[in-house]
N, C-alpha and C positions, 0 to 999 in steps of 0.2 A: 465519640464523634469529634469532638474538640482537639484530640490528640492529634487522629488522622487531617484534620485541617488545620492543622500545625505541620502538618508531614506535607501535605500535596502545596504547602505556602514554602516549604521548603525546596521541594522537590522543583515550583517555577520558577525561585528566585536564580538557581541557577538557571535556568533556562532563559530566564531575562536576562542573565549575564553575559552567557554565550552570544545571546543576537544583539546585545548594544556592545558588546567588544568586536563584533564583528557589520554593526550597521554602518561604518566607511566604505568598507567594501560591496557592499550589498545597495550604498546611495550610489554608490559610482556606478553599478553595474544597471538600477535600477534610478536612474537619474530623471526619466520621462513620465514615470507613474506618479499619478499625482499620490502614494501613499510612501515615494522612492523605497517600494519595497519593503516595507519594512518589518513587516512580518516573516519573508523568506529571509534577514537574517539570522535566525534562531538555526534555519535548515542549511544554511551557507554555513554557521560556525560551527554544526554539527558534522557536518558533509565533512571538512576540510578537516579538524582537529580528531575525528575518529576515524578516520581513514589516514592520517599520515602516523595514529599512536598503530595500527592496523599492521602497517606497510612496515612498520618497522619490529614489529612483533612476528609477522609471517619471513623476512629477513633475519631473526635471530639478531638485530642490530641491539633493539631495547624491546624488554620485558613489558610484560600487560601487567604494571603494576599502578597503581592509583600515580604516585609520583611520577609515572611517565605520563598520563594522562595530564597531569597539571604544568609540565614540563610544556608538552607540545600547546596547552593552552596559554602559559605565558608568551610564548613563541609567536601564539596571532594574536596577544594581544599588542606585543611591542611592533609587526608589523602593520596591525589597523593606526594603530598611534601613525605610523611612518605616514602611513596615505592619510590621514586625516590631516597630519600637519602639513602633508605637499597640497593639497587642495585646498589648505588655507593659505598657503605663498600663492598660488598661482592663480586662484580666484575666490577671493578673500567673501562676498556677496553671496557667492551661489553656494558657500560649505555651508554659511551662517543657518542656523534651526530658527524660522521664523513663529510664530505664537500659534497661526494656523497650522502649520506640519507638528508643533505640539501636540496639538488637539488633536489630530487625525492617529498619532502615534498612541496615546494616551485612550484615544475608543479603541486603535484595534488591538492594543495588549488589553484594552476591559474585555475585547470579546472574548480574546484565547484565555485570558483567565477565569471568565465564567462558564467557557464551555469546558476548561480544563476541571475545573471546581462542581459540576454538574455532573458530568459522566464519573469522575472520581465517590463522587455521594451515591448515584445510580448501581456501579460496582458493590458499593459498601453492603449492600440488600442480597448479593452473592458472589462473592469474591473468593470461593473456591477454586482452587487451579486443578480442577477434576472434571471430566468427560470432555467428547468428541476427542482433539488431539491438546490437551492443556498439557499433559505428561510432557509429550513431545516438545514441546514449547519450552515448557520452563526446566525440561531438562537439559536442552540447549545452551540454555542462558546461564544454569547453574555451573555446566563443565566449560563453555567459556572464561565463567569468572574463577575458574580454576585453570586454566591455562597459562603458562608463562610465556610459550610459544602458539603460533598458528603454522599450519591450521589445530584448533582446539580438538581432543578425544570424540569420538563415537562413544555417549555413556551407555550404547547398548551394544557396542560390538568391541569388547577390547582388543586395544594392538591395533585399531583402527581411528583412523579422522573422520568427521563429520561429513559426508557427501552428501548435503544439501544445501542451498540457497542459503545460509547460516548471515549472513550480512545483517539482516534485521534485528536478529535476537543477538547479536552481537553491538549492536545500536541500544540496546537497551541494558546490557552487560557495561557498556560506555558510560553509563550515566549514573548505573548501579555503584561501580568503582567510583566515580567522580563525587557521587553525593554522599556517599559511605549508609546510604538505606538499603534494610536486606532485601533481598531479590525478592520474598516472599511478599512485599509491598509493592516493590518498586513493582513487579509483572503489571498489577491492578492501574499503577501510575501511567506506566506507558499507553497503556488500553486507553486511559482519560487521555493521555498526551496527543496520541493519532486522532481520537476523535477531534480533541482542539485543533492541533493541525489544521485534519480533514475540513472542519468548520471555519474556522478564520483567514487560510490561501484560498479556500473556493471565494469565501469574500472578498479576497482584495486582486485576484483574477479577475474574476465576473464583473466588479466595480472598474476593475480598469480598460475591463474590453468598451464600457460604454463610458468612460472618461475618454477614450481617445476615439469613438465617434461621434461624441458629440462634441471634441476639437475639431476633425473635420470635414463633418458634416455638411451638406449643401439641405438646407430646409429650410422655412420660416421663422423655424423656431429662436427666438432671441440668445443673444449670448449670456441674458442674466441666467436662463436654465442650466447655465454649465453650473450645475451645484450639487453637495452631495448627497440629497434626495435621493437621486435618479439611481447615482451610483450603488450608494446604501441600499435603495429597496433591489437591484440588482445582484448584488453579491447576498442580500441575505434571503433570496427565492432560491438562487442555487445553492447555496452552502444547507438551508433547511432540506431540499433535495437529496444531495448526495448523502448526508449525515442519516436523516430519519426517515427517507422517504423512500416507496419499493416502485413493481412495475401496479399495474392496475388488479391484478392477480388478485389482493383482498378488497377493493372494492368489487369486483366481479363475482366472486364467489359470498360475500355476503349480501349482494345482490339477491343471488339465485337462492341461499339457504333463508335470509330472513324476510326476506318478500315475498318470492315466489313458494319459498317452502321446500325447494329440492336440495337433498342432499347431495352434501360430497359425495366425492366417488368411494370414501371409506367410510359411508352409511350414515357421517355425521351433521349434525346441523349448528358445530361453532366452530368459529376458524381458529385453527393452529399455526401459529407467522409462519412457523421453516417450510411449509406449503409454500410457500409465495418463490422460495430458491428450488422446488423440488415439484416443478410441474408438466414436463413435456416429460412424456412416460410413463407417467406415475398418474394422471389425470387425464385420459383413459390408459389403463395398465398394458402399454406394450413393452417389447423387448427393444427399448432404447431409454434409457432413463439416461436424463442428464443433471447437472448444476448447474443454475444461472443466480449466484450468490451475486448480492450487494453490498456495498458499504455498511448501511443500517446493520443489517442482518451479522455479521462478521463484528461489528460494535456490541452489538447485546450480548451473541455467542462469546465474545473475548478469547478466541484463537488468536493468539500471536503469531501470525502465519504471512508468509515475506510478502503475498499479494498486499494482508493490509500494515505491514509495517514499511512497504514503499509506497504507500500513500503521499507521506512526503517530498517523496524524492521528486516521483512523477509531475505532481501538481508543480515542483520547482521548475520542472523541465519545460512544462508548457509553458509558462510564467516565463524562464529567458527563450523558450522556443516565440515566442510573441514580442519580443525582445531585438532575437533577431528579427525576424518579419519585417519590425518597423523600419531597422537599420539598413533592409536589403534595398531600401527602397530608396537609400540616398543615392547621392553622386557619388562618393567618395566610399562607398561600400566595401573596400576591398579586404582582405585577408587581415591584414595587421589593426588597420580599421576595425574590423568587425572583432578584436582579439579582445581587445578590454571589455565586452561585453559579453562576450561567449565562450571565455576559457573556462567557466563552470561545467560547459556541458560533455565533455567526455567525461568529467569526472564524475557528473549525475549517470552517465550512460555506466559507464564500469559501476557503481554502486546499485543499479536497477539492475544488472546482471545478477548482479553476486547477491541480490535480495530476495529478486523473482525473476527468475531468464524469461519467464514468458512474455515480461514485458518488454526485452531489450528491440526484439524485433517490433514490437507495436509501434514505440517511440520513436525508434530508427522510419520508420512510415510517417512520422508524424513532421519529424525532422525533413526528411524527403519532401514531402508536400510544400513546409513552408519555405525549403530551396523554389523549388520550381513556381511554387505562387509569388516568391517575392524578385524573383529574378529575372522573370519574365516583363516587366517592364522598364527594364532597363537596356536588355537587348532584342526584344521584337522581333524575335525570333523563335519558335517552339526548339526546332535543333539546338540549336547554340546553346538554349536557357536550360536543355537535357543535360549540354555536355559540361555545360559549368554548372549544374547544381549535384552529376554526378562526382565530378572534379573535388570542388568543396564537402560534400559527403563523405570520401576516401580518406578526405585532408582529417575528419571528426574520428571517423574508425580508424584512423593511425594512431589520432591520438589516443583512443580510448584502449587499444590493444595492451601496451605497457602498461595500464594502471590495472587491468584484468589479470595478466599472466599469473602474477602470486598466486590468487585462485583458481585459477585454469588448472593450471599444472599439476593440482592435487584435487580433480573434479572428474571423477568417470562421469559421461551424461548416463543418464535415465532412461531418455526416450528411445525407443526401436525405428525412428523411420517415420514415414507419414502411411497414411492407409485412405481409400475412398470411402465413403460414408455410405451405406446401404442404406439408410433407413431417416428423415426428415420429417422437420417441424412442421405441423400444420399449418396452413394459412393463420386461422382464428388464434392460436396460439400464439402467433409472431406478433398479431396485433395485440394481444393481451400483456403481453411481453414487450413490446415496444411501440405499440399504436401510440401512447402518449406523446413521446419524443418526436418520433416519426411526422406526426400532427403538427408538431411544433418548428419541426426540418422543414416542411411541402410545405408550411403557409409563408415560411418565411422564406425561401427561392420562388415562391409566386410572386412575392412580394419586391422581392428584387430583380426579377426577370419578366415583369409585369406587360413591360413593352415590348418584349419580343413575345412572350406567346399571344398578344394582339396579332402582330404583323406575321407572326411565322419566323424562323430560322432559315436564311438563306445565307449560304456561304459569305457573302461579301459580308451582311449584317453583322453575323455571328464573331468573324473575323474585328468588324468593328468595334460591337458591343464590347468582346473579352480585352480590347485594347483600352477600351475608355473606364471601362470597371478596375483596370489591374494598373491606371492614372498614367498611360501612355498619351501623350501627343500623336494625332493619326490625323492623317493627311487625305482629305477627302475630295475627290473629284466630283464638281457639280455634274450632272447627266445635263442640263439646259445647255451650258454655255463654258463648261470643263477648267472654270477657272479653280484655281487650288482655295481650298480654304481650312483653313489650321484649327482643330478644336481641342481643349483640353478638357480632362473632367476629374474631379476635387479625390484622390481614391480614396474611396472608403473601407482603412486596415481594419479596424475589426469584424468588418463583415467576411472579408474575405476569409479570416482568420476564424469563424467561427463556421463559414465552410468547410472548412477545411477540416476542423472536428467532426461534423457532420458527416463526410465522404469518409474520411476513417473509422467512424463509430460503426457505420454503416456494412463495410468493409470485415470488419469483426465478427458483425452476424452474418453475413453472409458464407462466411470461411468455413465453420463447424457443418456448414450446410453440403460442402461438397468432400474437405477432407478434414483429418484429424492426427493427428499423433498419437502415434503407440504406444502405450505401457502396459501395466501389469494387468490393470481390469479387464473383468470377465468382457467378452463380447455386448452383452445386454448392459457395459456404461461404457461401451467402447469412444464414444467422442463424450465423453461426459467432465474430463478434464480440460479438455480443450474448450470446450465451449463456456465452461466456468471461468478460465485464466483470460479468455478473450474476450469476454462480453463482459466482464466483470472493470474492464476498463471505458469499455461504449457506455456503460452506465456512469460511469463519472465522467466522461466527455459530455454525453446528454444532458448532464444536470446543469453544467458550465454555461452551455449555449442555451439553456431554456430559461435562464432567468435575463440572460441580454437579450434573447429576441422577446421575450413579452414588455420589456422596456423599451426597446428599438421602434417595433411596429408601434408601441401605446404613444407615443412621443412622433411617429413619421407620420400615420395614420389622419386625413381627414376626420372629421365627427362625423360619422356617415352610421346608420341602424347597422352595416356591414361591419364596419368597427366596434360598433355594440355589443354584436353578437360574436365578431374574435374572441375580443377579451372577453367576454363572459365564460366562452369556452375553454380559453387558454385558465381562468381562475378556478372554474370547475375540476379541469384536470389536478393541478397544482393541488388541489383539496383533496381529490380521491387517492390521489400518490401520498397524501400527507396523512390519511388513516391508517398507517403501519406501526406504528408505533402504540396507537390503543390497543396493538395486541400484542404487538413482540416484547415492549417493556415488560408490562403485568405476566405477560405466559414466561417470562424467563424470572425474573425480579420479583413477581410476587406482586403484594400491598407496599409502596413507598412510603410507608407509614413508619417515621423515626423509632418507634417499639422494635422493628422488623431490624432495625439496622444492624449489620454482624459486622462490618468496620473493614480493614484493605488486606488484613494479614490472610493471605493466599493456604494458607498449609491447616488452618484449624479443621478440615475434615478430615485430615490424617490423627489429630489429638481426637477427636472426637471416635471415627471409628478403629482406629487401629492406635492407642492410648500407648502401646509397648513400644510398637515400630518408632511413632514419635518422639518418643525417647533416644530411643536408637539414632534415630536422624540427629538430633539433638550433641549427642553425645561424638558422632562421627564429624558433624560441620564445627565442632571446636576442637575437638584431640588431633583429625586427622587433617595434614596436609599435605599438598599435591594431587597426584592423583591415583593411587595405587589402586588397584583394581579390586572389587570385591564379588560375592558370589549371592544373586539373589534367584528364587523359580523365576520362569520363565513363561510369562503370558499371552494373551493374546491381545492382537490390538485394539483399542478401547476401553481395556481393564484397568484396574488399581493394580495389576502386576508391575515391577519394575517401580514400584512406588520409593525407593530408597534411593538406587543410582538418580531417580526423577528429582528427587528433593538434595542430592548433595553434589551432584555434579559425579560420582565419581564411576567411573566405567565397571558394566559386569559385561559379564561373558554374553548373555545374547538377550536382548531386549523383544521388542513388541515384534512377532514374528513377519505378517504382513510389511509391516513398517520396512524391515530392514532388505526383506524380500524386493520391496522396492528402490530402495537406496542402492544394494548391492545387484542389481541386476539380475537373480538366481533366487531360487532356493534352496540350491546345495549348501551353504554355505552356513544359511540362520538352520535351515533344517539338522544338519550332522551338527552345529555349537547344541540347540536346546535337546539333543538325544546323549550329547556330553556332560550338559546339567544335570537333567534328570540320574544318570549314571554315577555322577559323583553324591548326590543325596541317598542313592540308594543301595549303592554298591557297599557291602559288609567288607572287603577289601581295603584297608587302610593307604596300602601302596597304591591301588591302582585309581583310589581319589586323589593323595600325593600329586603322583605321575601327572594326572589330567589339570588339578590345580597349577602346579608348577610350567606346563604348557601354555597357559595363561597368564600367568605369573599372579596369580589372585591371593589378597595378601588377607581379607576380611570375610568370613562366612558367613552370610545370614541365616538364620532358623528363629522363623515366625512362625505365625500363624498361619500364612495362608502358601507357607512351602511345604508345612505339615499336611496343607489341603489338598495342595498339586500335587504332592507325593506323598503317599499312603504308605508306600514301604522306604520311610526316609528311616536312615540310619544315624541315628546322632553319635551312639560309642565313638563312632572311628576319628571324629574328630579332634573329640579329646588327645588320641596317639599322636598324631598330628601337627595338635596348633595350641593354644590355648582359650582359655573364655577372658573376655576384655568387660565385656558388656555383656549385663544382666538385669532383666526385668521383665517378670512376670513371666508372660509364655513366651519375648523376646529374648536371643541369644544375639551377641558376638563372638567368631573367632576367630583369634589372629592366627593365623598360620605359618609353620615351621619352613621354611623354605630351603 
């Protein structure tokens, strides 16, 4: 245990490095937060230095070798130095680090490092990179970090590049070269690392939506409450949210089985967590099952999967998306203006492509909204404020196009088209599902639209209202005596700003409801990817906005029984969302009892069940370099099959069938490769394994144990004519083969 926390102290010192070589740029860009950012520059230094070592590896310019990686980071470091020392010529006061922005710096690196340090130990209790899609994952990461060029091998389809979302697991292939820990750790690190993330930007977002309404605010409340209380208990309701908390799903169902006494609908009376991602469909059993995975849920599981390894990116995006907001709001708004603050964001947009495309279009919406919400008071105009927030939108997707292309180019999409959805969520469902949030959306636009549903919405009003909310001057004619009289009103950005996640979360759920995207699943999960990639973001906007509005309204709110009984409810929910984790840790992790503890190395259920193969792996990730292709059976998806190319990075002929079925758009293709495997293990023909070897150019045979299982009439003689034997042990073979 002491080792591994010598390793994850290792594993954030750089990470501490990265974001104080890069917090110049991240204060400049992050100059009005009262924390100037400074947690997103860990995700600025990352963003910038593994996407320019990236761009220049998928260019053939410079190699994915450690020394290019240190290379490009000397590079920002010597241009942070530049901008540090220009903002201390030109305003020598505002660069200075005062004792207070110490302190603030100094909690929120304690937080990312105890929450880095906590999920790291939690890991340790099961740190197997086995079941669901861990294969998939860390075999990514291992032929990445065999790659000289990009794009990196498909280790299940040789002679082929990787067609998926690969940006994340290449995010962690970044940091694996950078620190020189094997991947077989570092996988478990990242896991911790997202979590920190996920946990320390939802705090200093959330904190900062109600650090800038309570600058300015119109209420009684004094100016001594501008303090970090408010903030604090704000950023750490939503950050506890998104990290550990579900929808109401295990309160509800523990409800009905240990009070009422009713079972599941699978006969039982204790909850199982992955119930809570697996319930429209599946509770009553019809023919629509979907997934509406969470954060928590995706942390415990430890899929390294691009939805949660652009956790970072996203949370970045909203962070300078709220950035902008503020800025549209000046006078001086314009393009060049608005540059120094937002030339991040195409390059967050092209990194959320290339990570998880499902979200380029979310954020492109989100992006959208805060055009039109912050634009709109400057020109008073709905047309106008369309046509220059569509203007400025173009201006974002131009830029973000050139930094895409590299991976475009070498990117067949997936998807078949969109389809109408036959089949919808129940009312009761929806609310099980998002009644909490939802709850927390209606009380808080009651709350600020309080005087218009008094009076009613009349055109003129409506017109007014949305002027004086959005901090327009509007021009009012008296009905008595029609003299002008001029009113302004104080606007209040965070609010606005957290509408606006509201209407988009909202947006999310409702989409899956009418269409979906086509891929390979059966018709009975036909929107079941959809509804998982998009709601899976409405759950982290929701967690955002629900720790500033129970601070917003706690702090706007009279003392009235009315306010009582809010808050009581709003703490009640927060509670029943916050029992997910008494089941998801223990049902995955066990007893967190230090006896239990099995430490970060990712691969020991390979020594353990397959004792020979391990060797073999062993022996292959030191002798063998590059990436010559080797020959293992051929599995199905979710097995220990492909357990070898999984652990060394290096390409066989046809991996996890499903898998690639989907990547490659067909099943012609994985189908006739694993009817080609099976043929060369079985065929008594020495030429005609040869021949088929040699078409692949496979330079390394495996014969284990469980090729002997898949193939019962496997033929070992003929490889001896062949090839020769490299590696030996036990019932594990290598052969090299004669080409």
């Amino acid at each position: 245990m002491l080792s591994d926390l010598l390793t994850t102290f290792q594993w954030w010192l750089y990470l501490f490095g990265i974001g104080l070589v890069f917090l110049p740029l991240t204060k400049k860009i992050f100059a009005n937060f009262f924390d100037h950012g400074y947690l997103f520059s860990k995700v600025l230094g990352i963003l910038f230095t593994s996407y320019l070592v990236w761009l220049l590896a998928s260019l053939k310019i410079l190699p994915f070798y450690q020394e290019s990686v240190w290379l490009i980071l000397i590079f920002g470091i010597l241009l942070n130095m530049w901008l540090g020392n220009k903002d201390k010529l030109t305003n020598l006061k505002r660069s200075t680090i005062n004792n207070q922005q110490l302190t603030i710096f100094f909690f929120e690196e304690l937080l990312f490092f105890s929450a880095l340090v906590f999920w790291s130990y939690v890991r340790g209790f099961q740190p197997d990179i086995q079941g669901l899609e861990k294969f998939m994952d860390y075999g990514f990461v291992n032929s990445i970090l065999r790659s000289k060029f990009f794009p990196p091998a498909d280790m299940w389809f040789a002679g082929g590049y990787i067609n998926y979302y690969y940006y994340g697991h290449y995010v962690t292939a970044f940091l694996t070269k950078l620190t020189s820990i094997p991947s077989a750790i570092t996988y478990n690190l990242m896991m911790a690392t997202l979590f920190a993330f996920c946990f320390s930007l939802t705090f200093s977002l959330a904190g900062n939506l109600v650090y800038f309404w309570q600058k300015t605010k119109e209420s009684t409340i004094s100016r001594q409450s501008l303090v970090l209380r408010h903030i604090i208990t704000a950023g750490l309701i939503s950050a506890f949210l998104i990290c550990l908390g579900a929808n109401l799903h295990p309160a509800y169902y523990n409800f009905k089985m240990k009070i009422l006494k009713k079972p599941y609908c699978n006969g039982g009376l204790s909850y199982w967590y992955p119930d809570a991602t697996r319930y429209i469909g599946y509770c009553p059993d019809v023919e629509d099952k979907t997934i509406h995975e969470f954060p928590s849920y995706s942390f415990v599981v430890a899929d390294l999967h691009g939805h949660v390894s652009d956790i970072p990116f996203v949370l970045t995006f909203l962070a300078l998306s709220f950035v902008l907001f503020t800025k549209l709001k000046e006078k001086q708004a314009s393009l060049f203006y608005l540059l120094p603050f937002t030339f991040p964001l195409p390059f967050l947009l092209a990194i959320i492509f290339m990570t998880n495309q499902w979200d380029f279009p979310i954020y492109l919406m989100v992006l959208g909204l805060t055009l039109l919400f912050g634009f709109y008071p400057r020109h008073k105009d709905i047309r106008k404020t369309v046509v220059i927030s569509v203007f400025y939108g173009i201006i974002f997707i131009l830029g973000t196009i050139p930094l895409i292309l590299p991976f475009y180019l070498n990117f067949n999409q997936i998807s078949k088209g969109i389809g109408l959805v036959w089949k919808h969520t129940l009312p009761h469902q929806l609310l099980v599902l998002w009644g909490a949030p939802w709850f927390f959306g209606i009380t808080f636009i009651i709350f600020l639209f309080k005087d218009k549903i008094k009076t009613g919405f009349k055109k003129e009003s409506l017109v007014r209202w949305l002027s004086k909310t959005l901090g327009v001057e509007t021009e009012i004619k008296s009905p008595t005596n029609r003299q002008s009289l001029t009113t302004s009103h104080q606007p209040l950005t965070s609010d606005l700003f957290i509408l606006i996640l509201l209407v988009t979360s909202t947006i999310l759920i409702i989409i899956p409801e009418i269409i979906y995207v086509k891929d390979i699943y059966i018709p009975s999960y036909h929107r079941a990817n959809t509804m998982f990639k998009l709601t899976y973001q409405s759950f982290m906007m929701f967690s955002i906005l629900m720790g500033y509005i129970l601070i917003r309204l706690k702090l706007s709110l009279s003392k009235t029984p009315l306010k009582t009984l809010l808050l009581t409810i709003y703490y009640l929910l927060f509670t029943l969302l916050m029992i997910y984790p008494i089941y998801s840790i223990p049902g995955y992790y066990g007893n967190l009892d230090s006896k239990n503890y099995k430490g970060l190395y990712g691969l020991n259920f390979i020594q353990r069940l397959y004792p020979d193969d391990y060797q073999a792996i062993l022996w292959l990730n030191k002798n063998v370099s590059g990436q010559p292709v080797i020959l293992e059976a051929v599995g199905d998806s979710y097995t220990d099959y492909e357990r070898i190319s999984m652990a060394t990075g290096l390409p066989t002929i046809e991996g996890w069938l499903v898998h690639e079925w989907l990547w490659r758009g067909s099943f012609d293709e994985p189908g006739k490769r694993s009817g080609e495997v099976q043929q060369i293990y079985e065929t008594n023909d020495p030429q005609i394994a040869k021949d088929l070897l040699s078409k692949y150019s496979v330079k390394f045979v495996i014969l284990g144990k469980m090729e002997k299982e898949k193939y019962p009439n496997l033929e070992e003689n003929k490889f001896s004519k062949i090839g020769k034997i490299v590696f030996q042990q036990e019932t594990t073979k290598i052969f090299q083969i004669d080409l």
